[in-house]
N, CA, C and O of each residue as an XYZ file, in Angstrom:
816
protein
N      21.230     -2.563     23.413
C      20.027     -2.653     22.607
C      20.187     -3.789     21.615
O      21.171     -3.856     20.878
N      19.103     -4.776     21.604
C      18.830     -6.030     20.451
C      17.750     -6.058     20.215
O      16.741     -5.613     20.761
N      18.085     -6.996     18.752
C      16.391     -7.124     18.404
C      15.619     -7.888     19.345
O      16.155     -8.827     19.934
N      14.647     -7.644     19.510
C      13.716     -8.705     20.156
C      13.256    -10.038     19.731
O      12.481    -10.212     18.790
N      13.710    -10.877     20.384
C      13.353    -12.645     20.012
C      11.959    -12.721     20.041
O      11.367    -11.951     20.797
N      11.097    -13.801     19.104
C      10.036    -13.811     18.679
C       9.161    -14.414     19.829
O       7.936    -14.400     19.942
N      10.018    -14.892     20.567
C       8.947    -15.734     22.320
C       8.378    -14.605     23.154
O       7.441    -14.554     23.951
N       9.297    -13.672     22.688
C       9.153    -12.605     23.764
C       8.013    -11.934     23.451
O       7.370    -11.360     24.331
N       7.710    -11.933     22.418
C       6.647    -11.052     21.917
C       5.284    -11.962     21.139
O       4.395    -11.395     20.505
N       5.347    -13.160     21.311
C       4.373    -14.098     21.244
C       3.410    -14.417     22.622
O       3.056    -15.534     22.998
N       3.124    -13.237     23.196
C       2.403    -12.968     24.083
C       1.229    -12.442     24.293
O       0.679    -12.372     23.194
N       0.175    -11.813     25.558
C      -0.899    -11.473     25.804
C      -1.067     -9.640     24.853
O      -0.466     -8.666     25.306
N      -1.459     -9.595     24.291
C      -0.945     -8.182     24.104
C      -1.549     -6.809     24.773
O      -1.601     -5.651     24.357
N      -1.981     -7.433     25.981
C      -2.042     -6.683     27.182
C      -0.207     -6.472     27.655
O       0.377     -5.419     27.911
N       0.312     -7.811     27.641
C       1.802     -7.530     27.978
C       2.720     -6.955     27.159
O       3.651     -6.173     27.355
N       2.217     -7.563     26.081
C       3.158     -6.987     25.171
C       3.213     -5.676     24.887
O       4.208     -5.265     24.289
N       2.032     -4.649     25.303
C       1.971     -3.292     25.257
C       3.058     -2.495     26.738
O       3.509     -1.357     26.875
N       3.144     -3.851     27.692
C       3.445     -3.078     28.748
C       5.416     -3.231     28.107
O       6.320     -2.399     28.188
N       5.417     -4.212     27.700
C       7.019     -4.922     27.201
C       7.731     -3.953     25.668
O       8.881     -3.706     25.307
N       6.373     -3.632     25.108
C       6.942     -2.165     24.004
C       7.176     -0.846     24.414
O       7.603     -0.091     23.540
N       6.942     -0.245     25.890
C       7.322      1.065     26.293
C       9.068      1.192     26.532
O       9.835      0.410     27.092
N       9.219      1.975     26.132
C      10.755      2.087     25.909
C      11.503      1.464     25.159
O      12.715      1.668     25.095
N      10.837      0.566     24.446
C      11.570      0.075     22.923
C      11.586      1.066     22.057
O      11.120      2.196     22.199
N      12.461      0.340     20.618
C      12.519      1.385     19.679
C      12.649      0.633     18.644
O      13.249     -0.426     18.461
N      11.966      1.352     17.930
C      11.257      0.690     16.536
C      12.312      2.183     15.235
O      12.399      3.405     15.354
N      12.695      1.532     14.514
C      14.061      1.822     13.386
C      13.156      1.583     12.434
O      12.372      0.634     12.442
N      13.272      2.802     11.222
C      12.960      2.372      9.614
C      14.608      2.871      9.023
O      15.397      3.591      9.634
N      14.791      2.290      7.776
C      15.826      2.829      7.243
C      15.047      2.583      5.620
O      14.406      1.623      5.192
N      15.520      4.220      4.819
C      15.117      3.962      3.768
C      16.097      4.507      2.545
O      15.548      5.427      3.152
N      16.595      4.733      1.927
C      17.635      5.005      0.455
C      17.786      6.725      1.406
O      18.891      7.241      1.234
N      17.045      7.349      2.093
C      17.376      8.878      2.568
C      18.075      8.160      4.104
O      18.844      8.998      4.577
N      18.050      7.535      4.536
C      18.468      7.728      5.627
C      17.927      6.473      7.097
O      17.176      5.529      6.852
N      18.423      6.710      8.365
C      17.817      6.134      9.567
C      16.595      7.077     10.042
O      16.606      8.291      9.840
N      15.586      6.430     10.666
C      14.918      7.493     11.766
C      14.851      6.318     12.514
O      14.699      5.180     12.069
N      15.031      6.816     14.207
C      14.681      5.429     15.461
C      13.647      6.445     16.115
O      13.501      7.666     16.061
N      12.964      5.351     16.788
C      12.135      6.442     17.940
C      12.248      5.171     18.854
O      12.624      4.022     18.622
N      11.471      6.226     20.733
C      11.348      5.345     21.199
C       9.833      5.154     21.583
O       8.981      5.965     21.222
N       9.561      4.108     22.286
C       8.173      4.363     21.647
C       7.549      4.597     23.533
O       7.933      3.879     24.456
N       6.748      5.529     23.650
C       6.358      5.936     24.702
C       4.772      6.139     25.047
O       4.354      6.750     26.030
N       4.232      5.713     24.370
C       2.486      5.576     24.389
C       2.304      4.241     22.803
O       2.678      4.207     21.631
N       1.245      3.046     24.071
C       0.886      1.915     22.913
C      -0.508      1.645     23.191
O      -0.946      2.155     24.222
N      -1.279      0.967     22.504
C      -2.858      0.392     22.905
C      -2.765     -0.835     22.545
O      -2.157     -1.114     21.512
N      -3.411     -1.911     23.408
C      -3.486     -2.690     22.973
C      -4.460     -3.557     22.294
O      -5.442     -2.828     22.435
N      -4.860     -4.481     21.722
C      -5.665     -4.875     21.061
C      -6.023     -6.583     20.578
O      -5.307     -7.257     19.837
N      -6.862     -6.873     20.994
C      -6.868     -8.360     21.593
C      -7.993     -8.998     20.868
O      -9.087     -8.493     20.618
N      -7.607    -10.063     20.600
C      -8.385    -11.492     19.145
C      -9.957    -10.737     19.289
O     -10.152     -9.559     19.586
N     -11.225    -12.008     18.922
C     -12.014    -11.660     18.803
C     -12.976    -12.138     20.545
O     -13.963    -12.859     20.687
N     -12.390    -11.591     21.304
C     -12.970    -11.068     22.798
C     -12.765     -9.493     22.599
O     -12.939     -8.813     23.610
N     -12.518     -9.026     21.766
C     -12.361     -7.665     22.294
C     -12.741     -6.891     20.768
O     -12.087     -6.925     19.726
N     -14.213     -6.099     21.095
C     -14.911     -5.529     19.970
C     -14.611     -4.192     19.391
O     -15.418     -3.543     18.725
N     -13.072     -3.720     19.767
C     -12.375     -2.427     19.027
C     -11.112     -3.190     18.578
O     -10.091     -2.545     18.338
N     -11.138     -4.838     18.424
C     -10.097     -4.983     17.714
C     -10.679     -5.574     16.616
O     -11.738     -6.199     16.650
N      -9.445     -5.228     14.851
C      -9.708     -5.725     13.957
C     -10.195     -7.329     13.785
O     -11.063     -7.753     13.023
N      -9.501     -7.959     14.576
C      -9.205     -9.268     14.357
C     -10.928    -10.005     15.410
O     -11.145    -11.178     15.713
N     -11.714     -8.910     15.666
C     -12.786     -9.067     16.591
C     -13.910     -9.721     15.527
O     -14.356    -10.718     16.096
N     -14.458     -9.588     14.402
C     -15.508    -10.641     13.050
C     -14.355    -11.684     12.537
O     -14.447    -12.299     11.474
N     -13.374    -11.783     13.348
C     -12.714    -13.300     11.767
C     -11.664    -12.400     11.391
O     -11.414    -11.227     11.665
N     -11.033    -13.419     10.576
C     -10.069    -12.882      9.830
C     -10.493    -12.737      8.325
O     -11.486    -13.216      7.777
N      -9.336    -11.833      7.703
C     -10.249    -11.329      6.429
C      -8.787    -10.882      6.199
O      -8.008    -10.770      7.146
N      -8.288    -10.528      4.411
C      -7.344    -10.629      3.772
C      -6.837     -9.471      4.394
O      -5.641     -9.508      4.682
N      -7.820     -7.889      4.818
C      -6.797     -6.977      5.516
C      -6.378     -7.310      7.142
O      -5.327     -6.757      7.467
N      -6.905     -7.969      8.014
C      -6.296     -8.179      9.113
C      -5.727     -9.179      9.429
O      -5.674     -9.572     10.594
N      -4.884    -10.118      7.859
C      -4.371    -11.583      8.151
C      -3.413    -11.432      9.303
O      -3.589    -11.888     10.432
N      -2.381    -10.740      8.883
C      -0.968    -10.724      9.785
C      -1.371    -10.550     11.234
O      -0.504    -10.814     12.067
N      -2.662    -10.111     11.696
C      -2.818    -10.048     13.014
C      -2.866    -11.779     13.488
O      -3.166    -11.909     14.675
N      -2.671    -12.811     12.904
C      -2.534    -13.593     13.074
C      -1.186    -14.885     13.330
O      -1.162    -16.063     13.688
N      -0.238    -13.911     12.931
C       0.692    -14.055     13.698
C       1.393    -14.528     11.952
O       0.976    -14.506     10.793
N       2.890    -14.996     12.800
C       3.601    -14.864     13.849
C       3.952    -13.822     14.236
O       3.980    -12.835     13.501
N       4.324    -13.804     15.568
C       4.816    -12.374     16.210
C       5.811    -11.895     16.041
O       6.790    -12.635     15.952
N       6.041     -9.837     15.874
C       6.923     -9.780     15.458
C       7.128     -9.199     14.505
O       8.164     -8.690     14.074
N       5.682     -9.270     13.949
C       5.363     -8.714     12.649
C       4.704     -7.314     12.743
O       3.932     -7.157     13.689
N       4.930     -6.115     11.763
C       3.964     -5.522     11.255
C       2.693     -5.099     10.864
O       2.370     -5.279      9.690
N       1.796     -4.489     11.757
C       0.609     -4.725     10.835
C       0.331     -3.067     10.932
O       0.434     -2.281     11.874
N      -0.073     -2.895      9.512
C      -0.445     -1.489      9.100
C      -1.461     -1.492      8.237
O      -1.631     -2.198      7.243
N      -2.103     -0.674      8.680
C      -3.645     -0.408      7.894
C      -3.977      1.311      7.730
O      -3.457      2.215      8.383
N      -4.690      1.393      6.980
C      -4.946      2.682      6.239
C      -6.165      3.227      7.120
O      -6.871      2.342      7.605
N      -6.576      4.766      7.443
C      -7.540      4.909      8.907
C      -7.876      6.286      8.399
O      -7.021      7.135      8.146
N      -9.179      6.457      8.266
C      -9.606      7.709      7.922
C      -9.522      8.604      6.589
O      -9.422      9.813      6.379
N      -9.614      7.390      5.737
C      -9.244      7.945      4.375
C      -7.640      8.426      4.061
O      -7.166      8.648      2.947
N      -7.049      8.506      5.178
C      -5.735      9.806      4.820
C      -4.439      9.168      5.479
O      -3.265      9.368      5.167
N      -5.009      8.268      6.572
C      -3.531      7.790      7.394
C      -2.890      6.595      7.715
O      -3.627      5.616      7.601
N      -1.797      6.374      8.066
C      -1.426      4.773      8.462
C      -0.976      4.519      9.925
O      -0.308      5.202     10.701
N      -1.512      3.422     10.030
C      -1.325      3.363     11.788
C      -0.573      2.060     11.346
O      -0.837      1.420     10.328
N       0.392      1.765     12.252
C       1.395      0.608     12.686
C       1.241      0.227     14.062
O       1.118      1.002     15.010
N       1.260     -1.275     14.104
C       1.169     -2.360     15.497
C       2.184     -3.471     14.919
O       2.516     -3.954     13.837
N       2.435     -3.569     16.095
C       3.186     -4.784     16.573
C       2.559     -6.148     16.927
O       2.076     -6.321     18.046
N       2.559     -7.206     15.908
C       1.714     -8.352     16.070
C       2.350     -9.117     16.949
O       3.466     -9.627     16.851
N       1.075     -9.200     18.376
C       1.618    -10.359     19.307
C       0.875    -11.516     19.433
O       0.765    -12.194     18.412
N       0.417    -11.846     20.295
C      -0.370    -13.595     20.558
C      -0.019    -14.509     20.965
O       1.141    -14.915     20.911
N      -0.760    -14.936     21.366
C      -0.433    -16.319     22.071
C      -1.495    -17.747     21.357
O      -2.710    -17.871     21.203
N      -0.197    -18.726     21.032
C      -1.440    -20.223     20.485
C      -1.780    -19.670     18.870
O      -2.914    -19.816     18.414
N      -1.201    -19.330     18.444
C      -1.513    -18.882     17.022
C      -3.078    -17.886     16.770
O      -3.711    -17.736     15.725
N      -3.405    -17.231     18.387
C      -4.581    -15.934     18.477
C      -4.039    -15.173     18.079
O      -2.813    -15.068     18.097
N      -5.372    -13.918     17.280
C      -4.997    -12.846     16.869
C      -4.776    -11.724     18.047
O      -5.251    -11.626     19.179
N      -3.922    -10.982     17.356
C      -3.650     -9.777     18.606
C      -2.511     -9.008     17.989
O      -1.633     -9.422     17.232
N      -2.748     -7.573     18.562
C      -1.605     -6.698     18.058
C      -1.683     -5.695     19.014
O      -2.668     -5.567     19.742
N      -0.230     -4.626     19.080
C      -0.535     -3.058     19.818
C       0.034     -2.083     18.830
O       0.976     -2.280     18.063
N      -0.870     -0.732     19.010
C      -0.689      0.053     17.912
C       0.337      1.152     18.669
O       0.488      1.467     19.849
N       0.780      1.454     17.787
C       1.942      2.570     18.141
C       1.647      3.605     18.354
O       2.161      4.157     17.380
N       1.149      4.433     18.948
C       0.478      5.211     19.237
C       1.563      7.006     19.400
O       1.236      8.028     18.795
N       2.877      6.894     20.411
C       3.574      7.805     20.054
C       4.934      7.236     20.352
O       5.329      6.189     20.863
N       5.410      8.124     19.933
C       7.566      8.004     20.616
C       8.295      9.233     20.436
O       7.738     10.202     19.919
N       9.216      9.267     20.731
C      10.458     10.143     21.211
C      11.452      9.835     19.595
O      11.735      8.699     19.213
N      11.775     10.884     18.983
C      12.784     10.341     18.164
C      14.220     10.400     18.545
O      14.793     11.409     18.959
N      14.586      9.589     18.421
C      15.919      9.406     18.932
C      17.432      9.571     18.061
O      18.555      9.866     18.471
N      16.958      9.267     16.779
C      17.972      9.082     15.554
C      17.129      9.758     14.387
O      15.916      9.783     14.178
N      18.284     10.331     13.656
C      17.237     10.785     12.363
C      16.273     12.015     12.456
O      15.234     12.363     11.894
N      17.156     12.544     13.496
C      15.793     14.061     13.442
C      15.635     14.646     12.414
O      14.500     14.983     12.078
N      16.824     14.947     11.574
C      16.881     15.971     10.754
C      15.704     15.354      9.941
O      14.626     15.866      9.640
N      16.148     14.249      9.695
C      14.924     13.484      8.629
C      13.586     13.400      8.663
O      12.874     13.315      7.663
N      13.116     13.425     10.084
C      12.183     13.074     11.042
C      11.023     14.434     10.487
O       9.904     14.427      9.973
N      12.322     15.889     11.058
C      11.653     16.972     10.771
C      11.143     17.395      9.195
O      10.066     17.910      8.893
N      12.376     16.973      8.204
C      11.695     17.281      6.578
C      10.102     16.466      6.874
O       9.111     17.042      6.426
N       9.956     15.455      7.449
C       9.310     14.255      6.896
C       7.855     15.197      7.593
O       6.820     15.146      6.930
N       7.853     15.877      8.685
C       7.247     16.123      9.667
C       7.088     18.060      9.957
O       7.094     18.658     11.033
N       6.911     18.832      8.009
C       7.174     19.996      8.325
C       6.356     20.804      9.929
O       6.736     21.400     10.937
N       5.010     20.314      9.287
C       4.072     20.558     10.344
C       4.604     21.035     11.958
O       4.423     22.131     12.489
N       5.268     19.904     12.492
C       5.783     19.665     13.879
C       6.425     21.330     14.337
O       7.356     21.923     13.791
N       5.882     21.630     15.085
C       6.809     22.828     15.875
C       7.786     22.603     16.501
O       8.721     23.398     16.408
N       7.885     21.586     17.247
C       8.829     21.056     18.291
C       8.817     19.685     17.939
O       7.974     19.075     17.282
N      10.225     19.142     18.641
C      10.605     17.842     18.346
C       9.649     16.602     19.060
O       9.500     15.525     18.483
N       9.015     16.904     20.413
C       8.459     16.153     20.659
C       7.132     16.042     19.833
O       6.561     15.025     20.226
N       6.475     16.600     18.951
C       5.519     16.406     18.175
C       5.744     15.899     16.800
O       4.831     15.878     15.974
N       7.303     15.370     16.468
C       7.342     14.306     15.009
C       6.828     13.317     15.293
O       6.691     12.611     14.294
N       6.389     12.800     16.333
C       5.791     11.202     16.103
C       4.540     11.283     17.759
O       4.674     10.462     18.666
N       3.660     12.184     17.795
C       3.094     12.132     18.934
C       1.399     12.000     18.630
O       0.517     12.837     18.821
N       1.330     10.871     18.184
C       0.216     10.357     17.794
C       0.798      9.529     16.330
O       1.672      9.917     15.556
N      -0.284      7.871     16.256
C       0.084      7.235     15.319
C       0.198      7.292     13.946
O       0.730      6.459     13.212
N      -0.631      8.904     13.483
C       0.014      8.789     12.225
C       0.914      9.644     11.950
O       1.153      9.866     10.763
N       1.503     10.208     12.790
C       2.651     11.192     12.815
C       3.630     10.409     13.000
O       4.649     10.586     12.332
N       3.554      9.266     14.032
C       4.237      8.431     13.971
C       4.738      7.384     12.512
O       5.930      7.191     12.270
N       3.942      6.964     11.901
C       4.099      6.578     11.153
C       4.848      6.933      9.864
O       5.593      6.321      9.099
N       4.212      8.504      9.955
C       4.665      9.704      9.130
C       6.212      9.916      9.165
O       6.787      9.928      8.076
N       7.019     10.102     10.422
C       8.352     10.510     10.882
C       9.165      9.396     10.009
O       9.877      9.474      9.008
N       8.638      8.081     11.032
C       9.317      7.009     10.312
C       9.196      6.684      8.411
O       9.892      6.079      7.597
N       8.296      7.237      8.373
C       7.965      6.533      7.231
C       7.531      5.044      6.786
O       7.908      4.541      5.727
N       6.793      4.476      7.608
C       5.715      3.431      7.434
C       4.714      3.752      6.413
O       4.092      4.808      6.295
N       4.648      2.743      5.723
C       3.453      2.780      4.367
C       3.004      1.303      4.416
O       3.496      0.455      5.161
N       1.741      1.049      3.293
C       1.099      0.131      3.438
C       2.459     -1.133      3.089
O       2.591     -2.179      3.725
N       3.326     -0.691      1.962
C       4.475     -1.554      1.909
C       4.936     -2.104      2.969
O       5.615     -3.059      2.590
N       4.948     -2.034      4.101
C       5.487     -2.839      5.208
C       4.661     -3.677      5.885
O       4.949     -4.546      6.708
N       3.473     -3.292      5.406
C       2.767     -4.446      6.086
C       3.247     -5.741      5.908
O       3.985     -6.044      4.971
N       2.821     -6.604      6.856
C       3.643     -8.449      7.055
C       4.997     -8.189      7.612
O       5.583     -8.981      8.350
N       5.525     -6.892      7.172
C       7.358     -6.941      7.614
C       7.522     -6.987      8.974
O       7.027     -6.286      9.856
N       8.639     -8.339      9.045
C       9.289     -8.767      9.963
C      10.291     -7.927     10.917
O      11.473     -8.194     10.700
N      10.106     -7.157     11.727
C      10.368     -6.609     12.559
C      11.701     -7.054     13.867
O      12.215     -6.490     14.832
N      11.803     -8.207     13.265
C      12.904     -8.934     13.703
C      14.043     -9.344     13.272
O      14.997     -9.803     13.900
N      13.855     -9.098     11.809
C      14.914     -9.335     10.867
C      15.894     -8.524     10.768
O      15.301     -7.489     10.463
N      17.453     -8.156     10.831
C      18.203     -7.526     10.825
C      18.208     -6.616      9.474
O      18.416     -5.403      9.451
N      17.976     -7.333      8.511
C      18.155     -6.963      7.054
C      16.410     -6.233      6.935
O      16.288     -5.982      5.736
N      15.419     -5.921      7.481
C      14.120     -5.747      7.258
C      13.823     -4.140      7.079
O      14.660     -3.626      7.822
N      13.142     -3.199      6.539
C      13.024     -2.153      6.566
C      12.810     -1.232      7.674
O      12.962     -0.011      7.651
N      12.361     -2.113      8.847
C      11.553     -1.838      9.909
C      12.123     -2.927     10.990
O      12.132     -4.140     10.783
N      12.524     -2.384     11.996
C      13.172     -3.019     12.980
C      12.711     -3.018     14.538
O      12.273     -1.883     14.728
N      12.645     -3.503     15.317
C      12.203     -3.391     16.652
C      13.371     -3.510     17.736
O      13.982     -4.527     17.405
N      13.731     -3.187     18.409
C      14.729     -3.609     19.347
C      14.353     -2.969     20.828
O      13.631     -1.982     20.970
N      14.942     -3.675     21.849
C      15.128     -3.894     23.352
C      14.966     -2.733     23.621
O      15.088     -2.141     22.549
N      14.679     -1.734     24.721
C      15.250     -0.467     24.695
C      15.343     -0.585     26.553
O      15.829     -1.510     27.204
N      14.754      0.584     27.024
C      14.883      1.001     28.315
C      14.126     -0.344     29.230
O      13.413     -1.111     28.583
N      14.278     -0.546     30.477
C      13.888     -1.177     31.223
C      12.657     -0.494     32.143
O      13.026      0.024     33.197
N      11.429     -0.459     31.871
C      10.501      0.552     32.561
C       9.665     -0.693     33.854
O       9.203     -1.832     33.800
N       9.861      0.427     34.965
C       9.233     -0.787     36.416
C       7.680      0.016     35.950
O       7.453      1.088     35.389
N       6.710     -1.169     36.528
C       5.399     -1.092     36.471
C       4.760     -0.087     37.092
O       3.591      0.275     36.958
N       5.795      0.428     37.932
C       4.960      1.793     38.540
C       5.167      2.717     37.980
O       4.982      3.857     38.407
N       5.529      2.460     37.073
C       6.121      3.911     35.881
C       5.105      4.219     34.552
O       4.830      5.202     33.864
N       4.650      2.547     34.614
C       3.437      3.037     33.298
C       2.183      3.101     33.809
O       1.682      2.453     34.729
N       1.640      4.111     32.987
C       0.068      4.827     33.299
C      -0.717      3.979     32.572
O      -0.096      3.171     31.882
N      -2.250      3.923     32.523
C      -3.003      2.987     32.005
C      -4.553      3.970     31.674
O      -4.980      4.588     32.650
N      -5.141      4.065     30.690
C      -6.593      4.390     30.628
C      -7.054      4.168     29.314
O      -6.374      3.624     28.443
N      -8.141      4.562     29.171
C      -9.081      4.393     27.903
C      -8.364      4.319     26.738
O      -7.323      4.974     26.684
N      -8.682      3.695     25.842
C      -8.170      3.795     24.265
C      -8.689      5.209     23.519
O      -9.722      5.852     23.709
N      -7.980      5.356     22.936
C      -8.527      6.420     22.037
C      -9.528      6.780     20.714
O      -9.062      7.197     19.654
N     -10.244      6.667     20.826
C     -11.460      7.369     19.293
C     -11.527      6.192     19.413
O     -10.774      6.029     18.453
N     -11.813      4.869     19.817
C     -12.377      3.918     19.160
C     -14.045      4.087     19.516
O     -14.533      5.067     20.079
N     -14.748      2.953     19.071
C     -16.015      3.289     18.376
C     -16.984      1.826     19.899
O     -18.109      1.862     20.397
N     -15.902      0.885     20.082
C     -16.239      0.211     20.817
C     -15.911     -0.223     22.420
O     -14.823     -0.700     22.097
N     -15.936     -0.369     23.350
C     -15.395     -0.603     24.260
C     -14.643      0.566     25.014
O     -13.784      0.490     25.892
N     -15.045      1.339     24.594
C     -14.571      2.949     24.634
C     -13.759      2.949     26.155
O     -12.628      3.414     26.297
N     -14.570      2.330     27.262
C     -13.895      2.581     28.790
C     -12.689      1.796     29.025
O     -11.955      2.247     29.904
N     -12.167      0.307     28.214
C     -11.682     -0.542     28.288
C     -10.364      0.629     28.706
O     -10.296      1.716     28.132
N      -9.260      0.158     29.896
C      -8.486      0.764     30.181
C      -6.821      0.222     29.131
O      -5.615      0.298     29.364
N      -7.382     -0.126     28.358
C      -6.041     -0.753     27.687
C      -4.913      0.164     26.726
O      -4.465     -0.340     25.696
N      -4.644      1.074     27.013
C      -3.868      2.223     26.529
C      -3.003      2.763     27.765
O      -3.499      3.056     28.853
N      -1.589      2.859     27.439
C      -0.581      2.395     28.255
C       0.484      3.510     28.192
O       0.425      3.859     27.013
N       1.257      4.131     28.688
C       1.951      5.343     28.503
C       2.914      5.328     29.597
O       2.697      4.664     30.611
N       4.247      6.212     29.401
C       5.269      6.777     30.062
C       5.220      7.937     30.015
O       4.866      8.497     28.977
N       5.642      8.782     31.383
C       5.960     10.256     31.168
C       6.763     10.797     30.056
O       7.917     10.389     29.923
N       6.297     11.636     29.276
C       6.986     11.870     28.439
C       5.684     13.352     27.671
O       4.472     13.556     27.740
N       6.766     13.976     27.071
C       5.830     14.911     26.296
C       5.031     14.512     24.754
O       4.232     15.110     24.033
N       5.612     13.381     24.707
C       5.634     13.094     23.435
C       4.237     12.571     23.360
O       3.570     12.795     22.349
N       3.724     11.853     24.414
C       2.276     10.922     24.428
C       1.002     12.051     23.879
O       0.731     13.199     24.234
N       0.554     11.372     23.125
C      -1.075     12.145     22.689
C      -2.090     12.335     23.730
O      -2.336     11.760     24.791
N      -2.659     13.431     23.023
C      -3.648     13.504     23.438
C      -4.726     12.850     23.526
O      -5.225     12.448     22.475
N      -5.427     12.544     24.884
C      -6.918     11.506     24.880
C      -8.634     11.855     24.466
O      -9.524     12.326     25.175
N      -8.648     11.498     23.313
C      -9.994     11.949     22.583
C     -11.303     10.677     23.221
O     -11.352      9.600     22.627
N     -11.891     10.830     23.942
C     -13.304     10.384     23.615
C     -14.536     11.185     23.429
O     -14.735     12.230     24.049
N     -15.648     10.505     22.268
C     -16.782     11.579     21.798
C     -16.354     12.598     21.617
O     -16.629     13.383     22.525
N     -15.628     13.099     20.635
C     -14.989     14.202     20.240
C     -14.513     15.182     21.393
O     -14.084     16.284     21.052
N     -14.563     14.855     22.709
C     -13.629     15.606     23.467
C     -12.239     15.336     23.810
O     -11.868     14.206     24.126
N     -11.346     16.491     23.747
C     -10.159     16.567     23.993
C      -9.461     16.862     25.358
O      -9.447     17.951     25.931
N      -8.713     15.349     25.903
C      -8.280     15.852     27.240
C      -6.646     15.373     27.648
O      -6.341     14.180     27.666
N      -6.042     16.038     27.843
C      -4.878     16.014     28.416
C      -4.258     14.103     28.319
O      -5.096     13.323     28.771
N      -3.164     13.551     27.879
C      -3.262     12.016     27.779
C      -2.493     11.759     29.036
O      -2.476     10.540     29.207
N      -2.015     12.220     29.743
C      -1.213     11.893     31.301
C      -1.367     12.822     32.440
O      -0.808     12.585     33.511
């Protein structure tokens, strides 16, 4: 396992969603490590694509979707929560994929204080703001470099997944483009559940 070099992830972020399944994304904070791996992503693409931020222009909350890649981008969602993506692109375009769930791997104990709620382990990080929650992502990390050894928030290499292994369908609760199949997953228990128009259906 290494960090990930910044070429690698200065890409389509159609790919780059398929190139984050089985990575693992590390916070470390004064309590401790938590790693996960990350096993459900969406992706989210410049302004061709009308459920992404970076879809009217850029504007002081969706700068970092502008790269460089590699980066952090976290934004506040529903009055109450924080979602984290991974800024990719290509040509200095906006683009990012949101983290949607993972597997914790390191740091359970921590995972679970952080995460009383959770019954079971596969539900500390099985949806993005639980995710966020486990790790402990806050608006403070936004811009953070995800590549940096010394950084709060780390990304690294993980499993090698063949293409017939990841699943593909609709994004979740977004408001636009609702059918777009760009939401990406591995078997795993950990992946969320798939909400469109307030119905709830099974995510694999």
């Amino acid at each position: 396992m290494r960090l990930f070099k910044r070429e690698e992830l200065a890409v389509d972020p159609l790919d780059l969603a398929r190139l984050l399944l089985g990575a693992v994304i590390e916070t470390t904070e004064p309590e401790g490590t938590v790693a996960a791996r990350l096993v459900e992503v969406e992706a989210y693409r410049g302004q061709d694509d009308p459920a992404s931020h970076s879809y009217r222009g850029q504007t002081a909350r969706n700068a970092v979707m502008w790269g460089p890649a590699g980066h952090l981008y976290v934004y506040f969602v529903y009055g109450m929560h924080f979602c984290a993506n991974v800024v990719g692109g290509e040509d200095g375009g906006p683009g990012a994929v949101l983290l949607r769930a993972a597997e914790v791997t390191e740091g359970l104990d921590l995972a679970r204080a952080r995460r009383k709620a959770a019954r079971r382990d596969h539900e500390l990080a099985q949806g993005p703001a639980r995710l966020t929650s486990a790790l402990r992502i806050g608006p403070e990390h936004n811009g953070a470099d995800l590549l940096d050894p010394a950084s709060p928030v780390r990304l690294f290499t993980g499993d090698d997944i063949s293409a017939q292994d990841i699943r593909t369908g609709p994004r979740v609760g977004v408001a636009a483009a609702m059918d777009t199949p760009w939401r990406f997953w591995i078997d795993s228990p950990a992946v969320s559940a798939y909400r469109r128009g307030g119905r709830v259906r099974p995510g694999k």
